[in-house]
N, CA, C and O of each residue as an XYZ file, in Angstrom:
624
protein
N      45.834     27.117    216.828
C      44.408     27.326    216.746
C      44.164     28.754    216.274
O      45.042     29.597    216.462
N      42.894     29.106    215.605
C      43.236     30.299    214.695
C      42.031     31.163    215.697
O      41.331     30.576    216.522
N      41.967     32.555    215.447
C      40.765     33.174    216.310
C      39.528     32.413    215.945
O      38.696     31.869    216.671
N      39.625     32.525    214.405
C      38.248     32.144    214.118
C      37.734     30.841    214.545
O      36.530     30.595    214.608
N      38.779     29.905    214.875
C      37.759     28.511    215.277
C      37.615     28.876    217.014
O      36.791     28.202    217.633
N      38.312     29.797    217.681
C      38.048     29.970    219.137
C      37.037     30.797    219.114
O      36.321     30.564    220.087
N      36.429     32.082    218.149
C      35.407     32.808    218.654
C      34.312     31.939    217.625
O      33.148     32.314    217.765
N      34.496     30.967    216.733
C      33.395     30.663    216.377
C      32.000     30.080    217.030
O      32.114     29.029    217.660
N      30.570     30.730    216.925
C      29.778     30.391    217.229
C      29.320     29.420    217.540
O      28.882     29.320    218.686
N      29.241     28.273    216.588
C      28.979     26.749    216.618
C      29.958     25.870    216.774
O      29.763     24.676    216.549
N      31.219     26.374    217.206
C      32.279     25.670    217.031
C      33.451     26.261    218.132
O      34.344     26.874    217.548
N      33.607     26.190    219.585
C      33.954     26.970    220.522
C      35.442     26.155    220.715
O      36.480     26.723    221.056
N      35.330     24.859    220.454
C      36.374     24.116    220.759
C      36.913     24.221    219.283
O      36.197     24.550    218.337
N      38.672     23.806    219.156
C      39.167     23.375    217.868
C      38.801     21.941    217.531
O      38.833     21.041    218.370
N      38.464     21.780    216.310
C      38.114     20.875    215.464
C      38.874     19.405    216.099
O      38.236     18.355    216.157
N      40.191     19.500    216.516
C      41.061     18.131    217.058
C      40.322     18.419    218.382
O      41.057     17.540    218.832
N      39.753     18.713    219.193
C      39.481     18.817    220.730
C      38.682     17.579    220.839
O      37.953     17.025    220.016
N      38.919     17.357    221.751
C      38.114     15.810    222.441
C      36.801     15.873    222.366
O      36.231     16.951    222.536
N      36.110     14.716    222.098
C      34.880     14.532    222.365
C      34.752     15.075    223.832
O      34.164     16.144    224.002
N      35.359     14.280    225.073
C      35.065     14.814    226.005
C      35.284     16.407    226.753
O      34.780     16.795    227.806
N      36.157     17.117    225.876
C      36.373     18.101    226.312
C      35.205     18.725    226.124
O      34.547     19.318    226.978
N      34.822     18.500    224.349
C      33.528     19.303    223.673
C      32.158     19.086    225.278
O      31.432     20.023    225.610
N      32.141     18.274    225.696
C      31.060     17.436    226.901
C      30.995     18.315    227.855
O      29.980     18.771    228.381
N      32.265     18.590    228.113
C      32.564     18.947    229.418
C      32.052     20.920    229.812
O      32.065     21.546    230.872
N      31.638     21.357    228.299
C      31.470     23.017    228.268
C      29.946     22.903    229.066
O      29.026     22.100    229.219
N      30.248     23.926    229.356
C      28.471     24.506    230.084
C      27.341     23.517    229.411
O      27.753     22.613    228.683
N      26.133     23.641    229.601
C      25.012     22.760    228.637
C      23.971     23.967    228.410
O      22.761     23.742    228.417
N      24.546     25.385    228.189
C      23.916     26.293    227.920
C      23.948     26.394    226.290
O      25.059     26.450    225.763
N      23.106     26.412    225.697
C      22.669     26.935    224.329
C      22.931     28.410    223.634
O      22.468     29.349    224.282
N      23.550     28.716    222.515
C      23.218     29.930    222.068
C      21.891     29.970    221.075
O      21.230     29.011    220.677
N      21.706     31.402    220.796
C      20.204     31.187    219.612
C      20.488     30.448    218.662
O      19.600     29.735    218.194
N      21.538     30.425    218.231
C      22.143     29.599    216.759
C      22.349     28.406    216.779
O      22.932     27.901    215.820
N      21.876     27.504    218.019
C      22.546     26.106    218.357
C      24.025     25.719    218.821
O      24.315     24.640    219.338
N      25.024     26.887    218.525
C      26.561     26.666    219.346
C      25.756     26.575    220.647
O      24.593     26.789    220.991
N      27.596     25.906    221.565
C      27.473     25.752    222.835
C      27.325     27.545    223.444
O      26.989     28.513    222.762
N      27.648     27.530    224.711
C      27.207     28.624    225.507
C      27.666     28.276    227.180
O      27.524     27.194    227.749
N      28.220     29.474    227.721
C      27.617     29.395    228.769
C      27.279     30.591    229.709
O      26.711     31.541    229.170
N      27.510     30.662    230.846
C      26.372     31.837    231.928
C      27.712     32.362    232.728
O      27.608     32.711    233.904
N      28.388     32.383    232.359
C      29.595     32.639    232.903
C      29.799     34.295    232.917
O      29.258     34.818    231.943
N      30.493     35.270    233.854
C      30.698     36.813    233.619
C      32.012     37.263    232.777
O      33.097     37.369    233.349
N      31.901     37.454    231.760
C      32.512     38.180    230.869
C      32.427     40.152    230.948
O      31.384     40.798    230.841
N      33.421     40.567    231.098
C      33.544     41.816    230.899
C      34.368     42.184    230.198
O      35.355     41.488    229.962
N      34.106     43.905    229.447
C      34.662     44.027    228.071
C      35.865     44.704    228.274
O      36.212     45.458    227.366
N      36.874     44.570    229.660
C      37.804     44.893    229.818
C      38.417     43.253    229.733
O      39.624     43.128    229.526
N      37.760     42.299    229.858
C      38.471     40.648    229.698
C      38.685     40.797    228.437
O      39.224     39.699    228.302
N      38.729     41.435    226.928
C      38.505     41.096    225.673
C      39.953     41.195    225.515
O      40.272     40.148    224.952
N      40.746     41.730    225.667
C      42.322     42.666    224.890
C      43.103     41.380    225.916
O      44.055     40.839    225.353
N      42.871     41.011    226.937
C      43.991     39.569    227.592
C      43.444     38.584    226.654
O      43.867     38.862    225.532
N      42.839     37.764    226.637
C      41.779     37.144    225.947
C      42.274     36.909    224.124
O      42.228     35.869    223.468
N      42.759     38.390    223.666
C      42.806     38.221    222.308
C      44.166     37.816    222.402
O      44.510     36.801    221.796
N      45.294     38.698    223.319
C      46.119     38.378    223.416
C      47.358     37.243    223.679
O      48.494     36.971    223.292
N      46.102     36.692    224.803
C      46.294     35.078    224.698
C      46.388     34.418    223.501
O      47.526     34.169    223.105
N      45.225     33.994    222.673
C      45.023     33.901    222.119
C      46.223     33.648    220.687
O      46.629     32.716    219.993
N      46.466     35.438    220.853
C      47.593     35.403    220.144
C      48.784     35.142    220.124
O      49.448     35.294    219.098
N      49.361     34.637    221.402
C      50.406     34.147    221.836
C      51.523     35.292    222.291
O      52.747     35.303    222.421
N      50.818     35.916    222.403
C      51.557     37.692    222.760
C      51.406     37.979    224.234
O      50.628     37.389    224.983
N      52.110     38.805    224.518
C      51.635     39.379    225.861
C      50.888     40.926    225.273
O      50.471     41.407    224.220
N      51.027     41.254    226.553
C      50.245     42.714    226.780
C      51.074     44.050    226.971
O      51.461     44.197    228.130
N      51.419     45.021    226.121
C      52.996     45.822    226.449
C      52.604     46.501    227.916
O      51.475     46.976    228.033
N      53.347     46.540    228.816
C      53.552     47.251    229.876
C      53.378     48.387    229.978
O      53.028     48.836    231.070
N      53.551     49.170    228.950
C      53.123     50.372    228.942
C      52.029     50.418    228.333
O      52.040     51.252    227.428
N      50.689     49.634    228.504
C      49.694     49.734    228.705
C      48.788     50.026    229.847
O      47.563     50.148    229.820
N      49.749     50.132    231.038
C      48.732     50.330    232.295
C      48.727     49.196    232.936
O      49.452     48.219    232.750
N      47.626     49.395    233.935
C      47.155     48.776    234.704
C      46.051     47.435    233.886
O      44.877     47.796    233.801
N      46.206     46.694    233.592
C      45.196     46.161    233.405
C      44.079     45.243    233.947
O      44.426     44.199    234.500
N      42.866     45.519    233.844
C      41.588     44.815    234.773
C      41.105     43.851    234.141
O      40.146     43.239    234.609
N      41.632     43.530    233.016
C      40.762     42.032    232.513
C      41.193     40.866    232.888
O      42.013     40.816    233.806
N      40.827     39.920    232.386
C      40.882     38.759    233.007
C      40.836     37.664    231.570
O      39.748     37.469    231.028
N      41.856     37.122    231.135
C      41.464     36.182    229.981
C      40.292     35.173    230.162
O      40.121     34.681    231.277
N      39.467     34.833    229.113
C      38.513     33.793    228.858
C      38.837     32.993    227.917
O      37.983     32.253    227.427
N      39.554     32.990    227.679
C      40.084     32.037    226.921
C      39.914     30.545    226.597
O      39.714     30.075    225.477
N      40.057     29.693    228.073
C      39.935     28.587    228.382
C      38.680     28.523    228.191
O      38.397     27.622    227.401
N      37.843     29.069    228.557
C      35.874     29.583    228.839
C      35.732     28.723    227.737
O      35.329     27.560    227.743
N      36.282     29.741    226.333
C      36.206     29.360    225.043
C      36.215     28.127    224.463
O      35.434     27.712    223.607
N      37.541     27.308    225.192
C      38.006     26.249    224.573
C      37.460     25.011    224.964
O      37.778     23.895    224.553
N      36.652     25.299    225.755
C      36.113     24.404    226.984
C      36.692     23.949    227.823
O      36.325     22.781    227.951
N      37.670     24.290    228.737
C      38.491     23.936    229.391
C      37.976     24.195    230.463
O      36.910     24.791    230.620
N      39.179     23.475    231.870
C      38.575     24.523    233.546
C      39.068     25.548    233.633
O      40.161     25.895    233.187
N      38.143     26.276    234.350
C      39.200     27.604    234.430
C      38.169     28.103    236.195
O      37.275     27.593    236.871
N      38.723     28.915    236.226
C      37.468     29.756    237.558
C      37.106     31.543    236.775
O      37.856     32.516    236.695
N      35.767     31.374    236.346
C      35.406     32.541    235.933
C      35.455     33.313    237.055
O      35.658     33.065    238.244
N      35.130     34.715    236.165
C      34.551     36.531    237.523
C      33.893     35.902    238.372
O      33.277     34.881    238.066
N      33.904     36.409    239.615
C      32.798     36.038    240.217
C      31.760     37.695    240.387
O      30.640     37.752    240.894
N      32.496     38.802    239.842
C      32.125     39.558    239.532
C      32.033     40.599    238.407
O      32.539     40.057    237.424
N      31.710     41.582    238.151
C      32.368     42.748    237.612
C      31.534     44.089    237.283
O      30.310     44.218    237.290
N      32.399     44.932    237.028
C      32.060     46.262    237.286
C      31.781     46.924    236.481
O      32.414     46.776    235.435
N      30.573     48.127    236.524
C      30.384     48.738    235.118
C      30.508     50.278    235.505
O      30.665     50.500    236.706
N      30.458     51.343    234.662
C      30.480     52.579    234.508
C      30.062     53.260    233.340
O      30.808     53.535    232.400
N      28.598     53.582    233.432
C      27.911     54.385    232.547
C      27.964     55.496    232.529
O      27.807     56.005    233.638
N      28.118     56.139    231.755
C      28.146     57.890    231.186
C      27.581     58.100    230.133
O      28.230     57.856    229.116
N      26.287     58.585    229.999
C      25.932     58.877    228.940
C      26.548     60.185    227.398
O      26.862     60.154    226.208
N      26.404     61.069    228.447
C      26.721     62.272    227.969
C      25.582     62.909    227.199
O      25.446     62.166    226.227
N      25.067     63.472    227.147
C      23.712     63.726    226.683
C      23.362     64.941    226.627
O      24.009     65.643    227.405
N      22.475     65.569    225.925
C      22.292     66.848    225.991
C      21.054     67.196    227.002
O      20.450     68.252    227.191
N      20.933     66.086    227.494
C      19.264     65.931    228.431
C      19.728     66.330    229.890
O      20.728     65.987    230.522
N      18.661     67.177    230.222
C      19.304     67.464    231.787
C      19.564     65.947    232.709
O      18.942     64.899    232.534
N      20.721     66.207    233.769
C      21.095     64.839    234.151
C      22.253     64.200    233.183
O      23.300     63.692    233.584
N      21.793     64.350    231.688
C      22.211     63.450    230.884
C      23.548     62.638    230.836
O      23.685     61.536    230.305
N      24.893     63.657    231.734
C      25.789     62.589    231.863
C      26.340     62.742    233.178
O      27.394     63.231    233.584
N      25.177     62.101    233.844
C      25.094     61.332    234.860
C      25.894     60.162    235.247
O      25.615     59.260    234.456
N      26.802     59.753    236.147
C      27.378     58.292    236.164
C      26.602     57.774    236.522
O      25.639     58.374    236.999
N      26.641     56.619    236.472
C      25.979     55.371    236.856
C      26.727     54.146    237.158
O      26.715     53.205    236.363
N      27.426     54.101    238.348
C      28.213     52.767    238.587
C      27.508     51.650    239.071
O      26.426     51.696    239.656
N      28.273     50.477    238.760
C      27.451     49.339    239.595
C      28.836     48.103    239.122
O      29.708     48.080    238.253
N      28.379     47.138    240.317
C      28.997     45.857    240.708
C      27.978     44.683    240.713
O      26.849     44.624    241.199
N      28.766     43.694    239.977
C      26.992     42.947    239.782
C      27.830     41.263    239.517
O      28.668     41.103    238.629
N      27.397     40.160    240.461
C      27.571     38.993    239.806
C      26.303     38.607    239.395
O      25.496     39.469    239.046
N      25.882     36.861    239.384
C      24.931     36.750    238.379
C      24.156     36.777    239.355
O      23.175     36.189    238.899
N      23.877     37.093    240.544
C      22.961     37.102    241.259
C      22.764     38.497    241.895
O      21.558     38.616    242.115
N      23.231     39.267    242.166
C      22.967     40.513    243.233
C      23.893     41.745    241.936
O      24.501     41.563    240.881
N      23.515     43.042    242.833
C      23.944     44.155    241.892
C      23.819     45.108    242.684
O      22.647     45.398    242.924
N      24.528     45.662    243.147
C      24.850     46.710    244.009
C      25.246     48.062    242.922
O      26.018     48.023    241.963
N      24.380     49.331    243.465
C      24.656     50.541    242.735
C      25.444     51.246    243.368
O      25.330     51.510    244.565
N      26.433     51.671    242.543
C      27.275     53.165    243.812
C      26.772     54.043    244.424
O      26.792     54.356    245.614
N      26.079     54.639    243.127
C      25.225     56.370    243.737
C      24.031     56.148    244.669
O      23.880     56.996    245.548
N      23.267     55.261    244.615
C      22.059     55.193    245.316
C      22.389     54.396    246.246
O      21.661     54.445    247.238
N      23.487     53.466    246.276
C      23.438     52.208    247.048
C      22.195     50.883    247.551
O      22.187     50.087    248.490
N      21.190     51.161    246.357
C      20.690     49.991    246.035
C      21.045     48.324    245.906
O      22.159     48.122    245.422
N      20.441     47.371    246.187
C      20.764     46.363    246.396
C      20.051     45.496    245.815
O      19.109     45.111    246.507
N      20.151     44.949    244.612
C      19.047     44.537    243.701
C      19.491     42.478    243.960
O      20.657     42.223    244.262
N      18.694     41.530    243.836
C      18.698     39.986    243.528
C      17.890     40.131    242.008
O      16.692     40.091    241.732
N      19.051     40.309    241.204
C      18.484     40.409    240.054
C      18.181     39.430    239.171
O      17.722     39.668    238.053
N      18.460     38.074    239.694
C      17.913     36.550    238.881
C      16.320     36.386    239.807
O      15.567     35.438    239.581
N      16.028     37.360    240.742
C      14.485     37.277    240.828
C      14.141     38.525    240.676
O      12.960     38.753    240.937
N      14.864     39.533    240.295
C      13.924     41.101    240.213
C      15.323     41.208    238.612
O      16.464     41.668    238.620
N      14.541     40.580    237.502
C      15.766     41.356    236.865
C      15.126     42.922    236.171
O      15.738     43.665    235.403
N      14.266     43.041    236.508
C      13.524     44.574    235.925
C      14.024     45.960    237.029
O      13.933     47.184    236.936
N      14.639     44.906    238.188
C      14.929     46.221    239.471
C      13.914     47.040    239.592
O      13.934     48.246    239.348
N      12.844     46.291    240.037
C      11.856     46.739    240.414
C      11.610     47.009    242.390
O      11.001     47.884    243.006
N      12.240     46.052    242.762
C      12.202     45.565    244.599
C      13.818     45.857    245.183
O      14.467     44.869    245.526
N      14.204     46.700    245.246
C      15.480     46.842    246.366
C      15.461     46.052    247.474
O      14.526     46.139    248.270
N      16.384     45.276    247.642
C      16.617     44.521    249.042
C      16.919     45.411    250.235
O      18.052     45.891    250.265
N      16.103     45.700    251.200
C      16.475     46.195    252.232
C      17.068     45.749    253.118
O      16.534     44.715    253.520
N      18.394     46.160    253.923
C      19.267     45.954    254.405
C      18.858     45.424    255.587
O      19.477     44.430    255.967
N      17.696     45.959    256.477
C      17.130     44.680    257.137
C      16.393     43.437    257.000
O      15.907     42.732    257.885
N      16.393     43.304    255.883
C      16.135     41.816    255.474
C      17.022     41.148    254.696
O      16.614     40.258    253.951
N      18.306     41.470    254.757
C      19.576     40.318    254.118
C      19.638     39.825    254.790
O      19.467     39.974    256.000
N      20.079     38.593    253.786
C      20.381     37.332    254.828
C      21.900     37.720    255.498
O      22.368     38.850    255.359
N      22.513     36.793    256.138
C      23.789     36.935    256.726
C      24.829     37.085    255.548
O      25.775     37.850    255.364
N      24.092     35.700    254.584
C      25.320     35.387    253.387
C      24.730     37.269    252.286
O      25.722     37.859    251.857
N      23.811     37.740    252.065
C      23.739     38.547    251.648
C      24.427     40.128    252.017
O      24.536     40.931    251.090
N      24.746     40.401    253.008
C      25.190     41.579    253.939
C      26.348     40.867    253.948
O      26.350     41.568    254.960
N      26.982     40.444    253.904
C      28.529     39.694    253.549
C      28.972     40.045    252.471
O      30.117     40.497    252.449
N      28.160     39.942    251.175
C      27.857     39.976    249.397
C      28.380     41.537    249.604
O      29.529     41.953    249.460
N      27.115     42.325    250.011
C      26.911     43.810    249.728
C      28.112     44.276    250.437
O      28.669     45.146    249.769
N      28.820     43.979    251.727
C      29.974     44.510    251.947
C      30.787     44.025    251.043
O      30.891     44.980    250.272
N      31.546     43.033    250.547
C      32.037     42.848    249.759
C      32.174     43.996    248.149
O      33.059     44.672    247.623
N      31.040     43.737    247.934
C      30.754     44.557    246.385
C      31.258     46.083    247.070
O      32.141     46.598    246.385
N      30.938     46.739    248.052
C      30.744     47.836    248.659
C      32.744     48.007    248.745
O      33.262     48.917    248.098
N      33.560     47.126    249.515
C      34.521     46.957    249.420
C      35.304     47.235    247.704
O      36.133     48.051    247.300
N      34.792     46.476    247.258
C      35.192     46.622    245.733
C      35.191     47.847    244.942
O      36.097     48.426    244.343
N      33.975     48.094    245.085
C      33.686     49.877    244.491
C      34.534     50.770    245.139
O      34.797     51.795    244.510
N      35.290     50.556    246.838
C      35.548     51.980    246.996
C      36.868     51.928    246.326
O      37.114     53.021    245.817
N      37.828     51.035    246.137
C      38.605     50.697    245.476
C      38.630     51.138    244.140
O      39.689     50.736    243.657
N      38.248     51.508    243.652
C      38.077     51.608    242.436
C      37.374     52.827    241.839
O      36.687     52.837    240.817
N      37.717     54.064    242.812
C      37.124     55.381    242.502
C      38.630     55.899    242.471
O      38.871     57.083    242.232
């Protein structure tokens, strides 16, 4: 299978792939009419992913690596996506503040900030306008935020 029929837009599966496999992908839409789906992709998943892909591994003396192939995502296959992932902004800027970090941990529902320790439900506040206050999480939510909270310290 070549990159181009796995990253193609309208065409996610290879051309021999099953009717039912084609069935079986998300029923999410892209703007262009390809399939789609809602799944967490991060741009440290891209370099396993290509590599797969390519039938290569990854040289060892590359480090540590944090991605996660999508591969299957692609092909329409099962797989178990992120259930999270992590970002780190730096601007660098000539603006006072300007390079400021900005960390955060975010699945498709909640988003926890490092520096402020904000607690956003961002599939109903996606403007982060309303912080969840810690006395009003639910049980399953204060479970979430330790979790994410767990994750970040890890990772300083």
């Amino acid at each position: 299978m070549s990159l181009q029929t796995i990253f193609s837009d309208t065409n996610i599966c290879d051309a021999n792939s099953s009717a039912e496999a084609k069935k079986s992908r998300n029923k999410a839409t892209s703007p262009s009419g390809g399939n789609g789906n809602t799944n967490l992709v991060d741009f440290t998943d891209f370099l396993p992913t290509c590599a797969e892909a390519a039938g290569t591994t990854i040289p060892s003396s590359y480090g540590t690596i944090d991605g996660v192939s999508f591969l299957k995502q692609l092909q329409g296959l099962p797989t178990t996506p992120r259930s999270w992932v992590f970002n780190h902004y730096q601007p660098f800027t000539d603006q006072p503040k300007g390079d400021q970090i900005t960390r955060w941990i975010n699945n498709a529902t909640y988003k926890l900030y490092d520096s402020t320790g904000r607690f956003y439900n961002i599939a109903l506040d996606p403007d982060e306008k309303r912080p969840l206050k810690k006395s009003t999480l639910t049980p399953d939510e204060k479970l979430l935020r330790k979790q994410f909270q767990n994750v970040m310290n890890t990772l300083h």
